[in-house]
C-alpha positions in Angstrom: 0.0 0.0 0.0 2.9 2.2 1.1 5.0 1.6 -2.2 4.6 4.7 -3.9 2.8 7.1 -0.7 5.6 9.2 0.5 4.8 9.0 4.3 7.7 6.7 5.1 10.6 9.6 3.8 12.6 9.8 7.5 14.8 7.3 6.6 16.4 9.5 4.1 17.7 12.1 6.5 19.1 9.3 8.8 20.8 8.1 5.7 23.0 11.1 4.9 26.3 10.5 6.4 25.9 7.1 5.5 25.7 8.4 2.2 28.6 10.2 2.3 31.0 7.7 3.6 29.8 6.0 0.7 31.2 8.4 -1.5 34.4 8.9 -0.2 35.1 5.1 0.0 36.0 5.0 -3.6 35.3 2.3 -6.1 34.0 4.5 -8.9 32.6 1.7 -10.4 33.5 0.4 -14.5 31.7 0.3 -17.7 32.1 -3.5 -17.5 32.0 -4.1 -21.7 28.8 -3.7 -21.6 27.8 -7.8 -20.9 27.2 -10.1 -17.5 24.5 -10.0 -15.3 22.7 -7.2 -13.9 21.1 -6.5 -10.4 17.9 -4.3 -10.3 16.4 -3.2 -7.2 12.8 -2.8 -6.8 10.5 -2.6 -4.1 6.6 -3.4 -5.3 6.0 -7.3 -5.8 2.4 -5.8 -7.9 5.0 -5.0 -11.0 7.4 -7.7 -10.7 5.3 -9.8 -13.5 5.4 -6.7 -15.7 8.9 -6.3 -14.7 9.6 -9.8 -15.8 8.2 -9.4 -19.1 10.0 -5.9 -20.1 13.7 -8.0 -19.2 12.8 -10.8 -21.0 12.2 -8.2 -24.0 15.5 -6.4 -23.0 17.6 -9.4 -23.0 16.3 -11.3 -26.3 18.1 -7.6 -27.8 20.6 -7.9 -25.7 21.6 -11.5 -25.6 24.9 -10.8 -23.7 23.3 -9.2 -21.0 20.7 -10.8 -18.2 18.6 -8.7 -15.2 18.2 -10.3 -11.7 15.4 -8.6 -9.7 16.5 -7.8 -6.6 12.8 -7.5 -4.7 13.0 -5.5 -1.1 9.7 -4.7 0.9 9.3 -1.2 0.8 9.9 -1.0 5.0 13.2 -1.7 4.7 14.2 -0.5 0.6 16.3 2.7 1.7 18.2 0.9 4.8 18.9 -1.7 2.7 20.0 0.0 -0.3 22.3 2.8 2.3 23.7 -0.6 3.9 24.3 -2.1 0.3 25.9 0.7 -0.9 28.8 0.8 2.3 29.2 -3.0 1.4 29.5 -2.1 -2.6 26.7 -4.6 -3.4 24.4 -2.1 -4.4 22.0 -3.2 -7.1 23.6 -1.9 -9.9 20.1 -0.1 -11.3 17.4 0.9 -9.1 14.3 2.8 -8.3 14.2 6.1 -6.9 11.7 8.4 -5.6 11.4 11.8 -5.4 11.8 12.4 -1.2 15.5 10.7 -1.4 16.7 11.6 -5.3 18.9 14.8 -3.8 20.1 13.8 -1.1 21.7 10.5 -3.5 22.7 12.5 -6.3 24.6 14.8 -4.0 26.6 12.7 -2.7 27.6 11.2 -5.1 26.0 7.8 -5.3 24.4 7.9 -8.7 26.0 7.4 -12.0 25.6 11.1 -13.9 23.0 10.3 -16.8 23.2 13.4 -19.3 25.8 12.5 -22.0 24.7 8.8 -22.6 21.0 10.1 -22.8 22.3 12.6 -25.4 24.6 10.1 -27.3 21.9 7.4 -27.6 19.4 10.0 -27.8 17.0 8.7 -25.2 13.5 9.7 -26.0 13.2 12.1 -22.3 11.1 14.4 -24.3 8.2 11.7 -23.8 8.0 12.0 -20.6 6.3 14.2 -18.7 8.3 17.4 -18.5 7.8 17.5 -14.4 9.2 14.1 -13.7 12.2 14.9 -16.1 13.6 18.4 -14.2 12.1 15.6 -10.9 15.1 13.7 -11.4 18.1 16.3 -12.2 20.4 17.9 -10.1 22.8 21.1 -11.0 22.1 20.4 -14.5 22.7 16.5 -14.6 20.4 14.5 -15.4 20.5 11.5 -12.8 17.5 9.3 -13.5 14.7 8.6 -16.2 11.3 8.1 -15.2 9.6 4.9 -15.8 5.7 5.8 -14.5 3.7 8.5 -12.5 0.7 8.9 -10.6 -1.8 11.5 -10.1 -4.4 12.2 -7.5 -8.4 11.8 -8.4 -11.5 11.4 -6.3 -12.6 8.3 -5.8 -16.4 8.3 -4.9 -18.8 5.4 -3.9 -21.7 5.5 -6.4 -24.1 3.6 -3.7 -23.9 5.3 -1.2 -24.0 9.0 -3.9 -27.2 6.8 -4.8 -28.5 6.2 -1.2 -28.3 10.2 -0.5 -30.0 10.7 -3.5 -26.5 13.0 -4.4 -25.3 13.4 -8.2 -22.4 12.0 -8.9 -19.2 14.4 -9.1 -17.6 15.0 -12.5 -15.2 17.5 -14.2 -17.4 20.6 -13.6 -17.1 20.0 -9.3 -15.8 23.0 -7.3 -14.7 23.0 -3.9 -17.7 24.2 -2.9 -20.2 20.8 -4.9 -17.5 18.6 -2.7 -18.4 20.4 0.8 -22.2 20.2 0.1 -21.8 16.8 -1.0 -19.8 16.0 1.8 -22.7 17.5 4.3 -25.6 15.7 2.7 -23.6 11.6 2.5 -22.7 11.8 6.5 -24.9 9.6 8.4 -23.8 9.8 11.6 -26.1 6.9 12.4 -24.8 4.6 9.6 -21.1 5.7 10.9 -20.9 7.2 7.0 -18.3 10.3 6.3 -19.2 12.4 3.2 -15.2 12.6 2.6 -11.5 11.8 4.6 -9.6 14.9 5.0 -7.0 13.1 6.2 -3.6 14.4 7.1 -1.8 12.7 4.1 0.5 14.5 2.7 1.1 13.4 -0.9 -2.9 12.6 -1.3 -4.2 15.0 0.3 -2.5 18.2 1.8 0.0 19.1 -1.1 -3.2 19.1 -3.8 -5.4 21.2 -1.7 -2.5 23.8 -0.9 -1.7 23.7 -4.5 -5.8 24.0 -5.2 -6.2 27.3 -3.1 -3.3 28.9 -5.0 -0.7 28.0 -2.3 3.1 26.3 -2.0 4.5 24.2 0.0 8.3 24.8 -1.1 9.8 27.8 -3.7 12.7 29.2 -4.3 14.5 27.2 -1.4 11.3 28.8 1.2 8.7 27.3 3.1 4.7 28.0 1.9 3.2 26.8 4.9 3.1 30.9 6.4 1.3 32.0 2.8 -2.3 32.9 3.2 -3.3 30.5 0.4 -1.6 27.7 1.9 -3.4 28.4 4.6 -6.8 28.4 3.1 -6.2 25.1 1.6 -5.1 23.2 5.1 -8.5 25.4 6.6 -10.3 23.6 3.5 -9.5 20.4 5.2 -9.8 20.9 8.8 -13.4 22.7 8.3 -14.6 19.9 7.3 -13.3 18.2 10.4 -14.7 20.3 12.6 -18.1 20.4 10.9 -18.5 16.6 11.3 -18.0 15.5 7.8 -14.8 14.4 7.7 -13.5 11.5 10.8 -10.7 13.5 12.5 -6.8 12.5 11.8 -7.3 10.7 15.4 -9.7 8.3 14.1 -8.2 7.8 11.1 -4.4 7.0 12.5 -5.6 2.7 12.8 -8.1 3.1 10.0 -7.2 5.1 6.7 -9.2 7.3 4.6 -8.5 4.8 2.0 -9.5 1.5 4.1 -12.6 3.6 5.4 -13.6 4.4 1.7 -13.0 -0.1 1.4 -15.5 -0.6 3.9 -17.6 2.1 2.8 -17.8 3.7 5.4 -16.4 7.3 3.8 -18.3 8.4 0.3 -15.2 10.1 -1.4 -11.3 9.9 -0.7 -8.6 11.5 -2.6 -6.3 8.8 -4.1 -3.7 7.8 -6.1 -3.9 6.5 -9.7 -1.6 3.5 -8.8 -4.6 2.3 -6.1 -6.8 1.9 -9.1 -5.9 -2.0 -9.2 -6.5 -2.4 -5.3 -9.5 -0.6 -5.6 -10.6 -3.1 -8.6 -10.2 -6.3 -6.4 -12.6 -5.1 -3.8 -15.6 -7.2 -4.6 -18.1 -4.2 -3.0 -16.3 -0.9 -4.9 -15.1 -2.7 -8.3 -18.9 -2.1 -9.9 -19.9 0.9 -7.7 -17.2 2.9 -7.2 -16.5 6.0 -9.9 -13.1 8.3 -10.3 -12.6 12.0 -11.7 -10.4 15.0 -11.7 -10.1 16.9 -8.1 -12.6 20.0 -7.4 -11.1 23.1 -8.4 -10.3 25.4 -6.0 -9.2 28.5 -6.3 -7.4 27.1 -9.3 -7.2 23.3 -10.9 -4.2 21.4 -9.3 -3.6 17.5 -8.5 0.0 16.5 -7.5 2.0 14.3 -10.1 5.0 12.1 -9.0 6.8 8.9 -10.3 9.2 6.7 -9.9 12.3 6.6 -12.1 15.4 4.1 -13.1 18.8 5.0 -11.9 22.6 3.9 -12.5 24.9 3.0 -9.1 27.7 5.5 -9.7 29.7 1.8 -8.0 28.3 -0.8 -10.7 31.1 -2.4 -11.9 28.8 -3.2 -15.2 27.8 0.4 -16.0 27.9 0.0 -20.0 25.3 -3.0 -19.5 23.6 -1.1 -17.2 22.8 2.3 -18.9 21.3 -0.4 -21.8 18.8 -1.1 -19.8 17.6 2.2 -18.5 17.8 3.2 -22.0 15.8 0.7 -23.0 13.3 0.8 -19.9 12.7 4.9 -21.2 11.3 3.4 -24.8 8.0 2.7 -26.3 8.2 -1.3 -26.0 9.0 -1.3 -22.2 6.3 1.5 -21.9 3.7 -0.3 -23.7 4.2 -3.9 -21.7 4.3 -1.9 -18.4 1.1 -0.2 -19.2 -0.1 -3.8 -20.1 0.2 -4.8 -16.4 -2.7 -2.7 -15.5 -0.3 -1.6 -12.3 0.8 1.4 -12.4 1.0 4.4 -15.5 3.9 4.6 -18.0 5.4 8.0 -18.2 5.8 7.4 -21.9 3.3 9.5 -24.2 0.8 7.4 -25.5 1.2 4.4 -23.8 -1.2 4.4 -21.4 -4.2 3.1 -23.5 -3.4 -0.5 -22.2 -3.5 1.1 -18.5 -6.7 2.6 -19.2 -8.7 -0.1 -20.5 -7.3 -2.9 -18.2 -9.8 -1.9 -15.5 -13.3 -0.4 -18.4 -15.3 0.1 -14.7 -13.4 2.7 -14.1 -13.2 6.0 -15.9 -8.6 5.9 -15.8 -8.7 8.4 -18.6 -9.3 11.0 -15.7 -5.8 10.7 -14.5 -3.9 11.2 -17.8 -6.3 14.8 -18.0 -4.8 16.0 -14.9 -1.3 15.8 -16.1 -1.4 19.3 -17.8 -1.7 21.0 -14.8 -0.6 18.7 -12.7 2.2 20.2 -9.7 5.6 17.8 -9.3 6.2 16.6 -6.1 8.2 19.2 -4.0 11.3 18.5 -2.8 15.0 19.2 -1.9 18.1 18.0 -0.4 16.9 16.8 2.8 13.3 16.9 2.1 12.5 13.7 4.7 13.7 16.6 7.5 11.1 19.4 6.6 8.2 16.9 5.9 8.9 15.2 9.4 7.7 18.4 10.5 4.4 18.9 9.0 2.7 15.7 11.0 3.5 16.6 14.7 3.0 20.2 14.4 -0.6 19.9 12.3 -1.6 17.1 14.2 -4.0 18.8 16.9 -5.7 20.8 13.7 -6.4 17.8 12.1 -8.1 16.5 14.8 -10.7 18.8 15.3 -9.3 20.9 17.8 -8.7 24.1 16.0 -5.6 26.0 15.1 -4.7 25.4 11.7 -3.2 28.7 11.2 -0.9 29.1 14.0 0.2 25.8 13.2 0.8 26.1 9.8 2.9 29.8 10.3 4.7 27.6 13.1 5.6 24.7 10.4 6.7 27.6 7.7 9.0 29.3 10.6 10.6 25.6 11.3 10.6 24.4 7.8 12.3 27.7 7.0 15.1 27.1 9.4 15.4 23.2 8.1 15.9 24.5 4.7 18.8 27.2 5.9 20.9 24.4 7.5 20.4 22.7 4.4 21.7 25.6 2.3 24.8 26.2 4.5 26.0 22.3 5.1 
């Protein structure tokens, strides 16, 4: 559930000396002559049969070179991967996520990408332009997406039904999703209109982004701007007013497991829970997906995994083949074939979309035109381990949302100085 959620991100500031001594130990790695047997590090068993399919196309064009997955539970990925790296047994490609990509390309860890892409002329241009700039650092390109996700609302057409509520579509506001909200809570059914649950990735970042807010610019906190502010109040009224469970109730039970046991009417989710929300028996025929509610503008969050190169692979020739040819169409088109998760690929996604018909995917791709990248920096685990324990008591119904937010922009600010002067 957690493999592409960003919640789990502390690890990474933990991992930053270790990172470093990394670095410094030497053993630059070799191109290898381009042959042998490569290691690639994953974390989500859902795509290891899709993942199985693209290196068995990879190596019938590359008979001199095989791929070994090298599957880690997403718990323990980055403490494995920091520990593998001080052994020099790091897989020699793996995936990488927006919280962590900094802090590895700074120090060093990761094979610098830009002159092979523009010697072999790696099609970057057809990916989405966010995830691209997502994945380079002072001008180097480090890694090469390989899917993304958006954000939509997810909505439970019995219980719309049962309230005798129309169903939301592209035309919503913030304003149809708080009167919706208000009419499907039945307090004596235990029924939530909606989860404004104090998820980052789901749920804050595209209602800050929604009410015209930032979260990070420039090197600078949002969380002290006025629209910020209004999106977390956006949230939290609906708390307060009943209509939302508060973040205490929801700590053992998730917005998303609530919306499972329909028990909440609409969630905000990811499009890579489209295939978990299929195999529930109860929401696969009466469950519905669209764009977010505008706000003040139209926002949703976009993020995505992406293929990099250990800067230590002794087999670096062998291994930039295969990131190459993980960035084409034919690797694009049998990942999109899983019905997992969405290739980053222009016009690929077809395959995605119609793997689950119930379910209207094509809402997802729309949303990548204005779609916000994930924010980050450096050490972006230390200023989101912020934003939990100080906007906890808002979340939970007891009031306070902008005194806690200005509080998280003041600390967040000084997180981000210690990050500029290290």
């Amino acid at each position: 559930m957690r493999r592409r959620t960003l919640l789990c991100s502390g690890l990474a500031a933990a991992s930053a000396p270790a990172l470093a001594a990394c670095a410094d130990q030497g053993g630059g790695g070799s191109e290898g002559g381009g042959r042998g047997t490569l290691s690639y590090g994953m974390w989500d068993p859902a795509q290891v049969p899709g993942m199985k399919r693209i290196i068995a196309a990879f190596q019938r064009r590359n008979p001199g070179i095989s791929v070994r997955i090298e599957l880690t539970p997403w718990a323990s990925y980055w403490t494995t991967l920091k520990t593998s790296m001080r052994g020099g047994t790091a897989p020699d490609v793996f995936w990488m996520n927006a919280v962590n990509f900094q802090l590895y390309a700074a120090h060093g860890v990761l094979e610098p990408l830009s002159e092979r892409i523009a010697r072999d002329a790696t099609p970057l241009d057809r990916h989405p332009a966010q995830l691209v700039r997502l994945y380079a650092y002072d001008g180097t390109q480090y890694g090469i997406p390989k899917d993304f996700d958006t954000i939509g609302l997810w909505y439970n057409k019995a219980l719309f039904d049962k309230a005798r509520v129309p169903y939301p579509d592209s035309t919503w506001t913030w304003d149809d999703l708080r009167d919706a909200a208000a009419e499907l809570t039945d307090p004596h059914e235990r029924v939530h209109g909606f989860a404004a649950e104090m998820q980052r990735q789901i749920v804050i970042y595209p209602c800050v982004y929604g009410a015209g807010g930032y979260v990070l610019r420039d090197g600078h906190s949002g969380f002290g701007d006025d629209r910020t502010v209004e999106g977390l109040r956006f949230l939290t009224d609906m708390i307060d007013r009943g209509w939302s469970p508060p973040q205490s109730a929801m700590v053992e039970n998730i917005g998303r497991v609530r919306f499972w046991s329909e028990k909440t009417a609409m969630v905000y989710d990811l499009s890579a829970m489209a295939g978990q929300m299929y195999a529930v028996p109860a929401l696969k025929d009466h469950a519905g997906v669209t764009v977010l509610p505008k706000g003040r503008e139209r926002a949703t969050v976009i993020h995505g995994l992406a293929n990099v190169v250990s800067a230590k692979s002794d087999k670096k020739a062998a291994a930039w083949k295969f990131v190459h040819f993980m960035a084409g169409r034919e690797a694009a088109e049998i990942q999109a074939g899983s019905g997992v998760t969405i290739s980053s690929h222009t016009g690929t996604q077809d395959a995605w979309i119609s793997s689950m018909p119930e379910f209207d995917l094509r809402n997802f791709i729309a949303m990548k035109k204005y779609a916000v990248p994930y924010p980050s920096s450096k050490n972006t685990a230390v200023w989101e381990n912020l934003q939990y324990p100080l906007l906890g008591a808002a979340f939970s119904g007891k009031g306070g949302i902008e005194g806690a937010a200005r509080t998280l922009g003041e600390q967040m600010d000084r997180a981000l100085k210690e990050e500029r002067d290290r």
